[in-house]
Every structure is written in structure tokens, then in C-alpha cells.
C-alpha positions as CSV (number, residue, x, y, z in Angstrom):
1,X,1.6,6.5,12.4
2,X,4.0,5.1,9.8
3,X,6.6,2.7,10.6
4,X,9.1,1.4,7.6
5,X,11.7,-0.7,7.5
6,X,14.2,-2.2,4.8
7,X,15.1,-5.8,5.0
8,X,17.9,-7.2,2.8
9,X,19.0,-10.6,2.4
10,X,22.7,-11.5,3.5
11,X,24.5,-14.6,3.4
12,X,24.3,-14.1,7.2
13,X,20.9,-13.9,7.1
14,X,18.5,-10.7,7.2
15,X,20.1,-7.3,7.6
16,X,17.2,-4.5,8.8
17,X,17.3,-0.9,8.4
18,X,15.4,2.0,9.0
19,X,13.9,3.2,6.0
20,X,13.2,7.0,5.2
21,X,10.3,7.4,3.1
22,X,10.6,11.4,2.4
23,X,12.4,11.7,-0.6
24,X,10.3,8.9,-1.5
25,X,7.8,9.8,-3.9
26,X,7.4,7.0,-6.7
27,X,8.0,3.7,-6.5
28,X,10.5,3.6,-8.5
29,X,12.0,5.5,-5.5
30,X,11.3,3.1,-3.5
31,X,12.5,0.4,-5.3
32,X,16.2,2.2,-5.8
33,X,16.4,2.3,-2.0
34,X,16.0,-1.1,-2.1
35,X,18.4,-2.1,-4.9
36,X,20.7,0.1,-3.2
37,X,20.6,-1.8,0.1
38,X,20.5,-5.3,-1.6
39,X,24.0,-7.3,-0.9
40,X,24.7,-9.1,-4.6
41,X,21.3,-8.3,-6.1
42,X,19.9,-10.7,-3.5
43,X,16.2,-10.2,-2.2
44,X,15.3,-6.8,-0.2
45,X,12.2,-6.7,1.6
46,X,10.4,-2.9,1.7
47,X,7.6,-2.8,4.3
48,X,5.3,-0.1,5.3
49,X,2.6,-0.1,7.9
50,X,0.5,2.3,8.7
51,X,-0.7,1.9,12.1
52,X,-4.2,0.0,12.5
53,X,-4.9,1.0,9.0
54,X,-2.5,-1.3,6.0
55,X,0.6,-2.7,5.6
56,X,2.7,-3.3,2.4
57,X,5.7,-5.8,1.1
58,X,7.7,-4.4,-1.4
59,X,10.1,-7.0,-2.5
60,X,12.8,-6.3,-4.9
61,X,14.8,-9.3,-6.6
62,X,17.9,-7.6,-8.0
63,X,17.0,-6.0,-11.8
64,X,13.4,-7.6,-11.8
65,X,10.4,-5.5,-11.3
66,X,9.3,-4.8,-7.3
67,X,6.5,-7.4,-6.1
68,X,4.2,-6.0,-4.3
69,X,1.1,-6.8,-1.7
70,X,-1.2,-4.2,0.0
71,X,-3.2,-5.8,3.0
72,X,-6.0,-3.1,2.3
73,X,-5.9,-1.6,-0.8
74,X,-8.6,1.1,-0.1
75,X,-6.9,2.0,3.3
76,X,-3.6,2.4,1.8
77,X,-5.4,4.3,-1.5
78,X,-6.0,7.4,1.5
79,X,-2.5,6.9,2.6
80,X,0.2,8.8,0.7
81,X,2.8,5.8,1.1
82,X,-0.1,3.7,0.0
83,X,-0.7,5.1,-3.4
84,X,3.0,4.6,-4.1
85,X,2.3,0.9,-4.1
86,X,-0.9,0.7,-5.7
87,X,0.5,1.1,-9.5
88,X,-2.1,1.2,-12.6
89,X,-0.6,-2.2,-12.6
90,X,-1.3,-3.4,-9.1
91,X,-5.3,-2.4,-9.5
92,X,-5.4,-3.5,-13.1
93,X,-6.1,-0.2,-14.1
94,X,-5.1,1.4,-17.8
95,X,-1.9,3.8,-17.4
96,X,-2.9,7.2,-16.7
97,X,-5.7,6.7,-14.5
98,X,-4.2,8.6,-12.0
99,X,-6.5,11.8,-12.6
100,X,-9.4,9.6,-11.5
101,X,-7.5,8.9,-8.2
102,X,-7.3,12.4,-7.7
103,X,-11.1,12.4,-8.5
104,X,-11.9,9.4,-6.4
105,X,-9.7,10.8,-3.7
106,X,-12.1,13.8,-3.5
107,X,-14.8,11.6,-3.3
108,X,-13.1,9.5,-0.4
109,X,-13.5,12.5,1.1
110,X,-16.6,13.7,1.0
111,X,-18.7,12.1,4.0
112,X,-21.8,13.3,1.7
113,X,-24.2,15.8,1.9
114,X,-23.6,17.2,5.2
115,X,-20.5,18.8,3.8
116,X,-23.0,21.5,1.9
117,X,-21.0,22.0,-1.3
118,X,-20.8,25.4,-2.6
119,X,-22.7,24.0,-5.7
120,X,-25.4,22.7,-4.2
121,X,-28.7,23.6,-6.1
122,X,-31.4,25.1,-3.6
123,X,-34.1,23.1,-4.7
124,X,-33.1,20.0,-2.2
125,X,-34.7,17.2,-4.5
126,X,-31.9,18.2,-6.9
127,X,-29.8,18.1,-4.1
128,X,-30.7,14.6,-3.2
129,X,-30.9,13.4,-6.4
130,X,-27.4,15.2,-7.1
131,X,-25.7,13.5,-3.9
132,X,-27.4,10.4,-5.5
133,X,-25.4,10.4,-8.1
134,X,-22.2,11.4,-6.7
135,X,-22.8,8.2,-4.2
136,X,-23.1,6.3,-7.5
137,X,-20.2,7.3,-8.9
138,X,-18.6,7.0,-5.5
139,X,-19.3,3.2,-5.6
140,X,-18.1,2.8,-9.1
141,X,-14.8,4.8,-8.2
142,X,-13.9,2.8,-4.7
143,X,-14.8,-0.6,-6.4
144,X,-11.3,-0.1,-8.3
145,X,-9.7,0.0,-4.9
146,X,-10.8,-3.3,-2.8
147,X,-11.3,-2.9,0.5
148,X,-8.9,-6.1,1.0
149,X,-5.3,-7.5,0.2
150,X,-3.7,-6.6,-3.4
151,X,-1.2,-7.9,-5.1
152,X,1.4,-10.3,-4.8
153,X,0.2,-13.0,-2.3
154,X,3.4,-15.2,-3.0
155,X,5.4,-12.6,-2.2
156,X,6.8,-14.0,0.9
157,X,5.7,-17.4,0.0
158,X,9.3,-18.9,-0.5
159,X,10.8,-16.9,2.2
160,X,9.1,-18.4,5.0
161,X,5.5,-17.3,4.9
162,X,2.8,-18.9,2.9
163,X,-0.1,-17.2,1.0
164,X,-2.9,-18.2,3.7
165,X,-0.8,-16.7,6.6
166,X,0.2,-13.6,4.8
167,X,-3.6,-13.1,3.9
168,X,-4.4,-13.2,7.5
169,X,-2.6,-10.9,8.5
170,X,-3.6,-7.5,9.9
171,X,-1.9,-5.6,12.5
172,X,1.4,-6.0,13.8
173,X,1.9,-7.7,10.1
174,X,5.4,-6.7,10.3
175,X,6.2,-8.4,13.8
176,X,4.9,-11.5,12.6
177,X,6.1,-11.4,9.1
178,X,9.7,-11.1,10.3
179,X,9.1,-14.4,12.9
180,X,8.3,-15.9,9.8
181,X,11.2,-14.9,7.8
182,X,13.4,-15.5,11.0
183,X,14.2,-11.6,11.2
184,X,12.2,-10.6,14.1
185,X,15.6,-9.6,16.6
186,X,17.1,-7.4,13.1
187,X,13.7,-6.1,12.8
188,X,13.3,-5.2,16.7
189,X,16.5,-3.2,16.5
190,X,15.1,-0.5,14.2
191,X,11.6,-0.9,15.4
């Protein structure tokens, strides 16, 4: 479902790797994996894809804080790699607002009513007005996470690929991204 891969930036040109995302659970994680493949603090590439679903670029400059861009931000929000990369930062969100992830993730959930929560009140116009509600909310909640790219648009934007063509893309991001950057053949080999 998930393929990853590290790219970092030789003199040579792109060096790929395969990237192992289990220990990974923050992105500062991620971001040390990076730093730790860069050659001389030179750019390393981080991208995730979940199949049919997102993608991500995590770029890492040496010391300076990850760049990042999320092709869906609400796909990725139901993926566990996903909510890595979408920092309180990323989604303009206040610090702490992970609890209403959690919340919203419940939410995500829920298809609605059908799912007869224990709660529900027998009197079904509560009910319906109830699951009103919770839709409301529901709206309020997911309009935090677009349903569309996040992030960084110039991520990649000196390397090779402009804003409009990153924006574009949407599956098999990866294969194409590397054409751009000239790193399809590295990225094939741990593909």
C-alpha cells in the first residue's frame, strides 16, 4: 500500500534508498533519517505514497526545518504516515490540536447513523437531530483538513519541477517526480 523512498542529493547526482518508515513515528523522525542520509548537508528528498490515495515530499535542507507538501491532505489525515506530515503547522492549526484529530478521526469514521451508536436515544427525532449535529461538527472538523494539496508547492520548484506540474499530480507522483528531478533509474532501483 505504502511505498517510501529517500532521495539525497550527491555531487553525482541523486542517490535513492529505501526508506523504513517503522520506527518512524514523528516527523522529526523522519526528518533525522533524512539528515542522516544527506551527503554535506545537501538536499534529501523524503517521499511517501500511499497507493491511489496521497503522496508526500518531505524535503530536508541540511539544519533548516523539513518542507513539506501533501497532495491530499484529508486522504493522508486517515493515513498513519500521513498525519506525520500534516504538523499543527502545515494545517495552520494552534499547537496542541492534536486531541481534535483524534476527535475528528472518530468522526472520519463514522459513515453516520447506520453505525447505531450505543448512545443513541430511542426517540429517533433525537436521533436524527443528534446525527445532525454530529454531521455539523463533522464538516467543521474535515474543513481543517482540505481535501487537496498542502503545503509547500515550491518544494521541488528549483529542483526540476514547477508549482503547476507538482499540483497536478496524482498517482504515480513519485515516477514522475523523479523524471523531473532526473532520478527516475536511482528511483527504479528501490522501487
Amino acid at each position: 500500500m505504502y511505498f517510501a523512498a529517500l532521495l539525497a542529493r550527491t555531487e553525482d547526482g541523486w542517490e535513492a534508498s529505501d526508506t523504513d518508515l517503522d520506527d518512524v513515528e514523528t516527523l522529526s523522525d523522519l526528518t533525522d533519517l533524512a539528515r542522516e542520509a544527506s551527503v554535506d548537508e545537501d538536499t534529501v528528498l523524503v517521499f511517501i505514497e500511499q497507493e491511489d490515495a496521497w503522496f508526500g515530499v518531505i524535503r530536508v535542507d541540511g539544519e533548516e526545518d523539513p518542507r513539506i507538501y501533501v497532495s491530499n491532505a484529508s486522504a493522508a489525515a486517515r493515513s498513519s504516515y500521513g498525519e506525520i506530515l500534516l504538523t499543527d503547522e502545515l494545517l495552520g492549526r494552534e499547537p496542541g490540536a492534536e486531541d481534535s484529530i483524534a476527535a475528528l478521526e472518530e468522526l472520519v469514521g463514522l459513515d453516520g447513523p447506520e453505525d447505531g451508536e450505543p448512545d443513541n436515544a430511542p426517540d429517533h427525532n433525537d436521533d436524527h437531530h443528534h446525527h445532525n449535529d454530529t454531521t455539523d461538527d463533522d464538516d467543521d472538523g474535515l474543513d481543517a483538513v482540505p481535501a487537496g494539496p498542502l503545503g509547500d508547492t515550491g518544494v521541488l520548484s528549483d529542483l526540476g519541477l514547477p508549482e503547476a506540474e507538482l499540483l497536478m499530480l496524482r498517482t504515480d507522483a513519485l515516477v514522475e517526480i523523479a523524471d523531473a528531478l532526473g532520478a527516475a533509474e536511482v528511483l527504479e532501483t528501490v522501487r
